[in-house]
C-alpha positions as CSV (number, residue, x, y, z in Angstrom):
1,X,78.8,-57.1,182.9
2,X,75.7,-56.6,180.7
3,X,74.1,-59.5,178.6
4,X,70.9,-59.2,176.4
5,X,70.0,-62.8,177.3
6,X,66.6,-63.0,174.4
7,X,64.7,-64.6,177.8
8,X,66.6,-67.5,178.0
9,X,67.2,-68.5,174.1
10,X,69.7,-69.4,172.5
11,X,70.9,-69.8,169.1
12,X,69.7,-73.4,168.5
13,X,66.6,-71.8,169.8
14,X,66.5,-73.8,173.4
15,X,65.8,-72.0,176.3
16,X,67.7,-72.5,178.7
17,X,68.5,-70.3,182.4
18,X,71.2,-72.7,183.4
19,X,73.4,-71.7,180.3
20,X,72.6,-68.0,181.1
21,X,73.7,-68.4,184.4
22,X,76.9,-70.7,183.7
23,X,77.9,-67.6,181.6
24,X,77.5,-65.2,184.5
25,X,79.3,-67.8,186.8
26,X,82.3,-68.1,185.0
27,X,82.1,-64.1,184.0
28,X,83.2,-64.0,187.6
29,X,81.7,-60.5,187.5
30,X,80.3,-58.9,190.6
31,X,77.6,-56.7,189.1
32,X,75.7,-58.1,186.1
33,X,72.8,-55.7,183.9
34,X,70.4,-58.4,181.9
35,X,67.7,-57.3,179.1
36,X,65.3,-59.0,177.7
37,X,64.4,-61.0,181.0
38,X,60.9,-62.7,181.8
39,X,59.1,-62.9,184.7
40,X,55.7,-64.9,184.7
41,X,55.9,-63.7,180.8
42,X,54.2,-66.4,178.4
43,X,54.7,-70.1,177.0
44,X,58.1,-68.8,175.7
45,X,59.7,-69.1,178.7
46,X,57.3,-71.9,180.9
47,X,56.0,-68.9,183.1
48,X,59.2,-68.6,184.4
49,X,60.2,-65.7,186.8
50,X,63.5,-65.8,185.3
51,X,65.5,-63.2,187.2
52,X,64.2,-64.6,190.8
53,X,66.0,-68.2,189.4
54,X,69.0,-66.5,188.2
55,X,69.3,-64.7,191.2
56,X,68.6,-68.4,193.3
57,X,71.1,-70.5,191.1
58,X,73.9,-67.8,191.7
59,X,72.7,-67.0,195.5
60,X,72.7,-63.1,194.7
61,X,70.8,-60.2,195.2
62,X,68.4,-59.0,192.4
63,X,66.1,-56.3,190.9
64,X,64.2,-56.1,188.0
65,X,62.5,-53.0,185.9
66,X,59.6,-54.4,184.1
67,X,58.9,-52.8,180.5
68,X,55.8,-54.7,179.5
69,X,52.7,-55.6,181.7
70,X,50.5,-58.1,181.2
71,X,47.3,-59.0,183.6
72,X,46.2,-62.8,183.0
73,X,42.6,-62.6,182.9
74,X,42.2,-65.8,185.4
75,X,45.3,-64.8,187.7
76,X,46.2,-62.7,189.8
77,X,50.0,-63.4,188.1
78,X,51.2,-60.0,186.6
79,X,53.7,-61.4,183.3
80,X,56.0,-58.7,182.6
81,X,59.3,-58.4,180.6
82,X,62.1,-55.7,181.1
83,X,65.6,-55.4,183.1
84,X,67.3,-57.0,185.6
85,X,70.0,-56.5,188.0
86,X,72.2,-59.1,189.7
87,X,74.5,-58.2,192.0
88,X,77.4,-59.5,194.5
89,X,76.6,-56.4,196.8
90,X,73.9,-55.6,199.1
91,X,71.1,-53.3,196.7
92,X,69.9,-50.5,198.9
93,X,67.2,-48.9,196.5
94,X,65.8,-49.5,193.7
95,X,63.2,-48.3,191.0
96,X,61.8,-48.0,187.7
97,X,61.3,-45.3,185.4
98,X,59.0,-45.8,182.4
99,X,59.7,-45.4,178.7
100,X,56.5,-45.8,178.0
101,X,55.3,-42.0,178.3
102,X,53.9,-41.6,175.0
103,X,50.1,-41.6,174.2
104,X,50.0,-44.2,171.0
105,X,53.9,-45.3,171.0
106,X,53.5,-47.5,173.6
107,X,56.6,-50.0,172.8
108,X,57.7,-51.3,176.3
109,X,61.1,-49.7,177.5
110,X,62.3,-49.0,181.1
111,X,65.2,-47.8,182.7
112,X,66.3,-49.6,186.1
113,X,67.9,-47.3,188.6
114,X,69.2,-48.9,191.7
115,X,71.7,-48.0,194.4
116,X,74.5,-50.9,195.5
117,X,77.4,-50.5,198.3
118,X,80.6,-51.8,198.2
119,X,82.5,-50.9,201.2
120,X,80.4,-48.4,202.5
121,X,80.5,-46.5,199.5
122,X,76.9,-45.9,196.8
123,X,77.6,-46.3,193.6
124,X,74.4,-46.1,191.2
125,X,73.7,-49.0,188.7
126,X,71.3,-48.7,185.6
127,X,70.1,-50.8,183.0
128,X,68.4,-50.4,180.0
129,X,67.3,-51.3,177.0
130,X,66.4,-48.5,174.2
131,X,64.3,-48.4,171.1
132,X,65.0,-48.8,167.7
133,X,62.9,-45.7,166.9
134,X,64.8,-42.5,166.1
135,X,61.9,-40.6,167.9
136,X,61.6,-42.7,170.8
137,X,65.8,-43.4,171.3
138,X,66.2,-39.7,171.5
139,X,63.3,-39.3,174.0
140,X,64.8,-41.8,175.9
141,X,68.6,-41.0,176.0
142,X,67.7,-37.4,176.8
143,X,66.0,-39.0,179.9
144,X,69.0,-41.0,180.8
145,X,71.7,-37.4,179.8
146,X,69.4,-35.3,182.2
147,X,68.5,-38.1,185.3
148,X,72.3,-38.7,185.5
149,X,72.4,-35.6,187.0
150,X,71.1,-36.4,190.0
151,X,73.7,-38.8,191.5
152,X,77.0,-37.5,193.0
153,X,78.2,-40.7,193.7
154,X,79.7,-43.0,191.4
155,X,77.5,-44.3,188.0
156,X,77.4,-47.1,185.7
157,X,74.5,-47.7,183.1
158,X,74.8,-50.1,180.8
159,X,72.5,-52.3,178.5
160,X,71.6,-53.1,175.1
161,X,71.5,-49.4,173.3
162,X,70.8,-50.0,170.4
163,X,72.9,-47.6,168.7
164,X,76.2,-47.2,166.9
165,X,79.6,-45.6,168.2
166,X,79.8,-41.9,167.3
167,X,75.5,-42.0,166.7
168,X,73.8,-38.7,168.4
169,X,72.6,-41.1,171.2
170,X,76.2,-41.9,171.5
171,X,77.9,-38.9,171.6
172,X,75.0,-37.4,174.4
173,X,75.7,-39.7,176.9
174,X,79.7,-40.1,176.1
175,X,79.3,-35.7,176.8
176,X,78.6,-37.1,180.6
177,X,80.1,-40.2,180.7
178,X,83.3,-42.6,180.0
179,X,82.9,-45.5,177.2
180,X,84.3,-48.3,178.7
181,X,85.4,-49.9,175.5
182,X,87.3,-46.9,174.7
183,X,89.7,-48.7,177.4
184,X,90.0,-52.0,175.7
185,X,93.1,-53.4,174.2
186,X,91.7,-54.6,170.9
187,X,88.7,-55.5,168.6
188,X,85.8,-53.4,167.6
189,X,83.5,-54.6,170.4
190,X,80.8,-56.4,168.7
191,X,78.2,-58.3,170.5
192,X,75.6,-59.3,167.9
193,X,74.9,-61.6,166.6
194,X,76.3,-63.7,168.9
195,X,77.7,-66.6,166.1
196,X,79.5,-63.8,164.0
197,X,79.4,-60.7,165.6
198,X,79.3,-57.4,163.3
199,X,77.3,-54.7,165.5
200,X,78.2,-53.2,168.7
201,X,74.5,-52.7,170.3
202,X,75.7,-53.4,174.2
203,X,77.6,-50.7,176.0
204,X,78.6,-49.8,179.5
205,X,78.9,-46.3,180.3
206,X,80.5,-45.3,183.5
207,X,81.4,-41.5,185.6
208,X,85.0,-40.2,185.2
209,X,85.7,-40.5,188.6
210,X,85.9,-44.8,187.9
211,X,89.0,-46.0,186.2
212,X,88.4,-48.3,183.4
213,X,91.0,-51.2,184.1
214,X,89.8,-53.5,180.9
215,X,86.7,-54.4,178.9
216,X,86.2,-57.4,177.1
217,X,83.6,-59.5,175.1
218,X,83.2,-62.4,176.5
219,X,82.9,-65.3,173.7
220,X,83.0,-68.6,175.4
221,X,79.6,-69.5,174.9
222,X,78.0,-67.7,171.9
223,X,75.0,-70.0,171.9
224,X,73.2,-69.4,175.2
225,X,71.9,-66.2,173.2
226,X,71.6,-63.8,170.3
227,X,73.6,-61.4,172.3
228,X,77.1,-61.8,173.7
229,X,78.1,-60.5,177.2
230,X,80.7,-57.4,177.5
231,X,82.3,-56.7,180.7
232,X,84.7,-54.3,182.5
233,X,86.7,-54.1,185.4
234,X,86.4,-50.6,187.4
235,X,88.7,-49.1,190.0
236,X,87.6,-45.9,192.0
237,X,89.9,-42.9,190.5
């Protein structure tokens, strides 16, 4: 599942972790992408290192790919913002690669890359969040087209894209991969705004040699965020 969770807020403009994480509970989803997470950030979100409670309240692992840094001048608390990984399944690796490579355009974007196994078996999870600048969306979906390269084992990326079915963006990383709502039975996918959904911005992308069983939005509580949640199920081919 992936969910752009707007660090906590929702709709009425509350924040609030236990409605994120009631959505991921009842998702019943074993491997959950967030955006848009906090982690010592600011006031917004109390200081909260959000995916560490997520990842407590659900008892599951974590990692987290931060795309801003912050050093509080009398702390030695680094706040950062970025991606998150939850996940049912032990994480063996992880990392984070850096979006923020340009001298001047610094707009804080990452890509989290980590390695899970489910019955003995790697599979490679990424998420990320991309810019709403041509320049910068291109740089950074070239990035993701070329790294994919270096897995053999099964991939899934997924995140909030920002981008539209059939874009350039699109279209490069559907050359490598499989659009999992290609495989769904109805509906045009939309996840934003959450209320009255008319843009499809979240995507999960996923290798050919996964079978794409279903994909679904998941509308059952549209207030927790800005953002909906879509998810698939996956089989190994």
């Amino acid at each position: 599942m992936t969910f752009n969770i707007h660090h906590g807020k929702g709709i009425d403009k509350q924040v609030d972790l236990y409605r994120i994480a009631e959505v991921i509970e009842k998702s019943d989803a074993d491997i959950i992408g967030l955006n848009e997470v906090d982690k010592h950030f600011s006031k917004r979100s109390l200081y909260e290192n959000q995916i560490g409670w997520l990842a407590k309240q659900l008892n599951i692992e974590h990692a987290f790919s931060p795309s801003l840094f912050i050093k509080s001048k009398n702390s030695t608390t680094i706040r950062q913002y970025g991606n998150a990984l939850l996940s049912r399944y032990p994480i063996v690796t992880k990392k984070s690669h850096s979006f923020n490579y340009i001298s001047g355009l610094i707009e804080g974007r990452s890509l989290l890359d980590a390695t899970i196994e489910i019955n003995n078996q790697l599979y490679q999870i990424m998420v990320t969040h991309l810019s709403l600048n041509p320049f910068l969306h291109r740089k950074q979906t070239d990035f993701i087209a070329n790294h994919l390269h270096m897995y053999h084992h099964p991939i899934m990326i997924m995140g909030d894209w920002n981008m539209k079915p059939r874009s350039r963006g699109f279209r490069k990383i559907t050359n490598e991969l499989q659009d999992a709502w290609h495989f769904a039975e109805m509906g045009p996918g939309y996840t934003y705004p959450s209320l009255h959904p008319r843009m499809r911005l979240d995507y999960i992308f996923v290798s050919r040699n996964l079978q794409v069983v279903e994909a679904e939005v998941l509308t059952n509580m549209p207030i927790a965020s800005d953002h909906l949640p879509l998810k698939t199920t996956l089989s190994r081919c």
